[in-house]
N, C-alpha and C positions, 0 to 999 in steps of 0.2 A: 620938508625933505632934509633929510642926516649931511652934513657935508661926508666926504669921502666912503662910501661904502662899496670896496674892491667886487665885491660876488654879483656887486648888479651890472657890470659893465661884463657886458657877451665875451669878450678875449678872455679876460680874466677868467672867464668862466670856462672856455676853454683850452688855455692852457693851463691852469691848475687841473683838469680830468687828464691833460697830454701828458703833465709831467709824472704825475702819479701812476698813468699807465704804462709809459713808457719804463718806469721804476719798477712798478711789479713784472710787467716782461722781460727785463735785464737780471733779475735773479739776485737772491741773495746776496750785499756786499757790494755789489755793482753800482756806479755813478752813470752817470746821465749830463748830455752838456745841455745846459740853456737852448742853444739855438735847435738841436732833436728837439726839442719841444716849439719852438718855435715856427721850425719846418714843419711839422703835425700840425700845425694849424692854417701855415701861411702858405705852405706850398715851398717847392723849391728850389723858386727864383726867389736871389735874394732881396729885391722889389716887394715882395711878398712876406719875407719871415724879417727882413731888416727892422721892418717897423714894431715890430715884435717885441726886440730885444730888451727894453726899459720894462715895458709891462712884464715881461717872463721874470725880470730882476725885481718886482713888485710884487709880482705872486708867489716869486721863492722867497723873499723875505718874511710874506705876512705865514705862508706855511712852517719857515723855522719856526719864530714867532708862537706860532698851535701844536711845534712842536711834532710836527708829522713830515717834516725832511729836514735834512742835514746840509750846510750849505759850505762847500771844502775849496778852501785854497791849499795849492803846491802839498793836497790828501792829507789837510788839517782843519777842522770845526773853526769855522770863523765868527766874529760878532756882524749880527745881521745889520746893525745898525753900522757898521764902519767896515767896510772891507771894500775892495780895489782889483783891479783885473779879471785875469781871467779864474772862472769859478765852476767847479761841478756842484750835482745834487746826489744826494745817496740819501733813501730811508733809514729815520734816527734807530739805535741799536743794534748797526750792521757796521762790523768792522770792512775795511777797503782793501 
């Protein structure tokens, strides 16, 4: 067995489909917060999407990473490997 491989564990698996759907339902340009996606999975008691929150920050990294979302701080591209706070996602080549 591979050490870390994100697509096998069932969350990741669905919240990478939440985020991206969520992203193509918001339109053009539009961002998206972590926890909308996180609540698409977990429900929405925070019990439920709370634990969510690290994996969502796991799978928007590995998707900037592939290059299939944009991960913005204060509505600026940030480095996926070092960034802090609080974060949206927008699909890459949509201005905000």
């Amino acid at each position: 067995m591979t050490a870390e491989s994100p697509a096998q564990d069932p969350r990741d698996a669905a919240l990478e489909s939440a985020i991206l759907a969520l992203l193509a339902a918001r339109g053009t340009g539009a961002s998206i917060s972590p926890t909308e996606a996180a609540c698409a999975v977990g429900g929405a008691h925070p019990d439920g999407w709370g634990p969510l929150m690290q994996p969502a920050r796991r799978v928007a990294v590995r998707l900037m990473k592939e290059g299939r979302l944009v991960i913005l701080r204060k509505g600026r591209p940030v480095d996926p490997d070092d960034f802090r706070g609080v974060y949206r996602l927008r699909l890459p080549g949509e201005a905000g």
